[in-house]
C-alpha positions as CSV (number, residue, x, y, z in Angstrom):
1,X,-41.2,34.0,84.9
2,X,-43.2,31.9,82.2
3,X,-46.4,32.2,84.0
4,X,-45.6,36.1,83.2
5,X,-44.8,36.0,79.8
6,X,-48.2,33.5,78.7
7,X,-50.0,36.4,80.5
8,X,-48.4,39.0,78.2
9,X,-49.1,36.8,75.0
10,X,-52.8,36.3,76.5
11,X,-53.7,40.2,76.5
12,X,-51.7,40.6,73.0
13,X,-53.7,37.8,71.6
14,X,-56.5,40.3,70.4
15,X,-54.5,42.3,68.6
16,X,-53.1,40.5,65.7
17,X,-54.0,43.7,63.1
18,X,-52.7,45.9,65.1
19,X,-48.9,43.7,65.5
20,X,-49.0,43.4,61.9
21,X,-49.9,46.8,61.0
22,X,-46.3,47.9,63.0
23,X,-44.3,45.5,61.3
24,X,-44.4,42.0,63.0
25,X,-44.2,39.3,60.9
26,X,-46.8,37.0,60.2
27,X,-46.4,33.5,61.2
28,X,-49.7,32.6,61.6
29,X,-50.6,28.6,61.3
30,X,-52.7,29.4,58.7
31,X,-49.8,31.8,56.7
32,X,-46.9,29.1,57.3
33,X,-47.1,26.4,54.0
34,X,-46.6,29.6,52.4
35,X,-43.3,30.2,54.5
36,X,-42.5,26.8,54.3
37,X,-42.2,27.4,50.5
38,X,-40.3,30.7,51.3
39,X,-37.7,28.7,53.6
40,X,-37.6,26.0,51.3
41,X,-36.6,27.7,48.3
42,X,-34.2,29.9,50.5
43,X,-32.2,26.2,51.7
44,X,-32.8,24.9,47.9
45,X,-30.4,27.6,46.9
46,X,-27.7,27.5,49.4
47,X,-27.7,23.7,48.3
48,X,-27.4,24.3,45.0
49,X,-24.6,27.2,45.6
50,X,-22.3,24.3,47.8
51,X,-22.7,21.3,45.3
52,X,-23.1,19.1,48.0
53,X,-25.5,16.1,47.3
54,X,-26.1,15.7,51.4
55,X,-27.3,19.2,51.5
56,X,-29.5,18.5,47.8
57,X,-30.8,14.9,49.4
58,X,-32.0,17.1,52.3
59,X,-34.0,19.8,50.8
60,X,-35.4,16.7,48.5
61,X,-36.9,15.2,52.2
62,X,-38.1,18.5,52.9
63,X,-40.1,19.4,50.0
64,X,-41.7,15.5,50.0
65,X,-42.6,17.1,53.6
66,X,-44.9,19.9,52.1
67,X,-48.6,17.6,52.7
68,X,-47.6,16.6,56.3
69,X,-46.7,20.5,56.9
70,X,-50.0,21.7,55.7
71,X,-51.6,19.4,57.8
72,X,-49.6,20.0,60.6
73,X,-50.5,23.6,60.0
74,X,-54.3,23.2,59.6
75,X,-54.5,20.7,62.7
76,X,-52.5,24.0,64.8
77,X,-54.8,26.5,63.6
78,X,-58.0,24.8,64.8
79,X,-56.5,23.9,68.0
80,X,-56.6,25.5,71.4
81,X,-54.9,29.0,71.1
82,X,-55.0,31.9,69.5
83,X,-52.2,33.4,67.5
84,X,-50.0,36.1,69.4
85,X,-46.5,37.7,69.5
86,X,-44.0,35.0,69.6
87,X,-40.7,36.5,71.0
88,X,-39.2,33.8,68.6
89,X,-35.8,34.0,70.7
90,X,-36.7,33.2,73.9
91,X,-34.2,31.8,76.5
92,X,-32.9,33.0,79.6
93,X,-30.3,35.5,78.6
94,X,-33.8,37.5,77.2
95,X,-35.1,37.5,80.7
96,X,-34.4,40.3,83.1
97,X,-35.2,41.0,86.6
98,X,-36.8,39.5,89.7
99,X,-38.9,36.4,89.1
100,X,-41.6,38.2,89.7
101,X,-41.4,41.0,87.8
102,X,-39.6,40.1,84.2
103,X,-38.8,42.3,81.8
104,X,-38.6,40.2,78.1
105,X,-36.3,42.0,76.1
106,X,-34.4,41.6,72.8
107,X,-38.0,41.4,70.5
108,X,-35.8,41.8,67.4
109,X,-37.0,38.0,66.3
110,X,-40.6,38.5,66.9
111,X,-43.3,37.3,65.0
112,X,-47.4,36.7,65.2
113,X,-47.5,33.3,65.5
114,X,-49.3,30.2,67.4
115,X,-47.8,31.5,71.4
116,X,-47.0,28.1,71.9
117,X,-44.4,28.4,69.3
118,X,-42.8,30.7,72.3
119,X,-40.8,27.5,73.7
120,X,-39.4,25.9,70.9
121,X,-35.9,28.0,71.6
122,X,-36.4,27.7,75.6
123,X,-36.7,24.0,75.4
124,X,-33.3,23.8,73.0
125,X,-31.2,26.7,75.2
126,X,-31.6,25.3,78.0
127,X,-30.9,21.6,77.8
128,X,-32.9,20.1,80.6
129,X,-33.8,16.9,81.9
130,X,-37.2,15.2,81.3
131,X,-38.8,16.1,84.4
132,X,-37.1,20.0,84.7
133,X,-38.9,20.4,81.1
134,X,-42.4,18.9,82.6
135,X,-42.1,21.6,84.8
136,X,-40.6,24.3,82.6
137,X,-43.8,23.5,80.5
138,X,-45.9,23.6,82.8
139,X,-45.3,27.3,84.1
140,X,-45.5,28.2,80.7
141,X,-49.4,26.5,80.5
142,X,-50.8,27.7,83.7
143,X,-52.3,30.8,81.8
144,X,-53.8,28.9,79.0
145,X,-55.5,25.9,81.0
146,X,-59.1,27.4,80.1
147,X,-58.1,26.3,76.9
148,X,-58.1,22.7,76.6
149,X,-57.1,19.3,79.1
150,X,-53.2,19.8,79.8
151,X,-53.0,16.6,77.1
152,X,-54.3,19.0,74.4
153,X,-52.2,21.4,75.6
154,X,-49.5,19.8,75.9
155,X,-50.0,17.9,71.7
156,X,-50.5,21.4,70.9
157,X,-47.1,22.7,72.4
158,X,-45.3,20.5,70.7
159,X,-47.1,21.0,67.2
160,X,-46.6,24.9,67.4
161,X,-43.2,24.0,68.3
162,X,-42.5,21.5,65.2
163,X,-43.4,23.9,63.0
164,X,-42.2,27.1,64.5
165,X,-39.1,25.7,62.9
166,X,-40.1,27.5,59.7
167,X,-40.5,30.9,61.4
168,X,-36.7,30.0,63.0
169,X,-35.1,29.1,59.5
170,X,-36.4,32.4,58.2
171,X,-35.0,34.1,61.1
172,X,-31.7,33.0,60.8
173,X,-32.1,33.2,57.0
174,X,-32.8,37.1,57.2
175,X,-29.4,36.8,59.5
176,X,-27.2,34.9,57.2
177,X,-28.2,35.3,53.6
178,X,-29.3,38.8,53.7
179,X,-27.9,40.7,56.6
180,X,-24.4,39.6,56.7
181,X,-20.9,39.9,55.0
182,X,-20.7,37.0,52.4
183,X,-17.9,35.2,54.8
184,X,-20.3,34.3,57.0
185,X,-18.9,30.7,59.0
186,X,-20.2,27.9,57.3
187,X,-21.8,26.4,60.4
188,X,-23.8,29.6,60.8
189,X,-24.3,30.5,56.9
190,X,-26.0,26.4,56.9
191,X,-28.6,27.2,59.7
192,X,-31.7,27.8,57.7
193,X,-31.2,24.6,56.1
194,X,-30.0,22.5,59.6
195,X,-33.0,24.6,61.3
196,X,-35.9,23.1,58.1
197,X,-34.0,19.6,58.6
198,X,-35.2,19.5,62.1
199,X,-39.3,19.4,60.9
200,X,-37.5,15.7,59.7
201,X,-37.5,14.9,63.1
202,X,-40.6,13.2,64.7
203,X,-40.4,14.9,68.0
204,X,-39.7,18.1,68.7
């Protein structure tokens, strides 16, 4: 099914104005410091509202992280890929139908991002072995290998991925902070802020 849905982002790829102009939002590489800053102020907050000096020692890290985002974002942007609709929310339970044919479904997450960005929540729903994820991420590929060696496709995977984080945190902020009754379950109302604390990590 991958194969399918790196076609679909490869014919949308062209049509970034007209995504935007319905109401996608725009998580381009070169739009995401500024959502960085957006996320961070949105975790900075809820830290501030709990009084917890974890939570404050946290957001510290992060904003320390603002130069090695913006050149995480800048090396992205002029690397292989062009930016298209990111489902944002893709995992298995969003797939329906033969093989095959797939229908993609529940878009309500979307954003106009880097496509690679696509598997960050694939990779983490599904749990999977080392060499299941080689392959996982290499179905997703196969419609992009014009684009660089698999190596630069696969550094570029991973860097769409690190930073797609941002575009996840402001998904689940939307959610949690703005959408929702105000006694929202701590362990879901803390998800912007666990979701920034994973650009800490060094690997996606």
């Amino acid at each position: 099914m991958l194969p399918e849905y790196g076609r679909l982002q490869c014919e949308l790829a062209g049509h970034a104005v007209e995504l935007l102009r319905i109401g996608v939002l725009d998580m381009r590489p070169a739009v995401l410091p500024e959502r960085f800053e957006q996320a961070l102020a949105i975790v900075t907050d809820y830290a501030a509202a709990r009084a917890s000096a974890a939570d404050r020692q946290l957001v510290a890290e992060l904003a320390a992280r603002r130069p090695a985002v913006v050149t995480w974002c800048e090396r992205l942007a002029s690397g292989p890929g062009v930016p298209s609709l990111d489902h944002n929310d893709l995992h298995a339970r969003n797939i329906l139908g033969d093989p095959a044919r797939p229908r993609f479904y529940d878009w309500g997450d979307a954003v106009l991002a880097h496509p690679f960005a696509s598997m960050l929540v694939l990779e983490q729903a599904m749990g999977l072995e080392d060499a299941q994820l080689r392959r996982l991420r290499a179905a997703y590929l196969e419609p992009f290998r014009g684009l660089g060696s698999p190596a630069e496709l696969l550094d570029t995977l991973r860097l769409a991925c690190r930073v797609g984080r941002i575009a996840r945190a402001l998904t689940w902020a939307r959610a949690v902070h703005f959408g929702w009754p105000s006694e929202v379950p701590d362990a879901w109302a803390r998800a912007p802020l666990d979701t920034m604390a994973e650009l800490l990590h060094a690997e996606p």
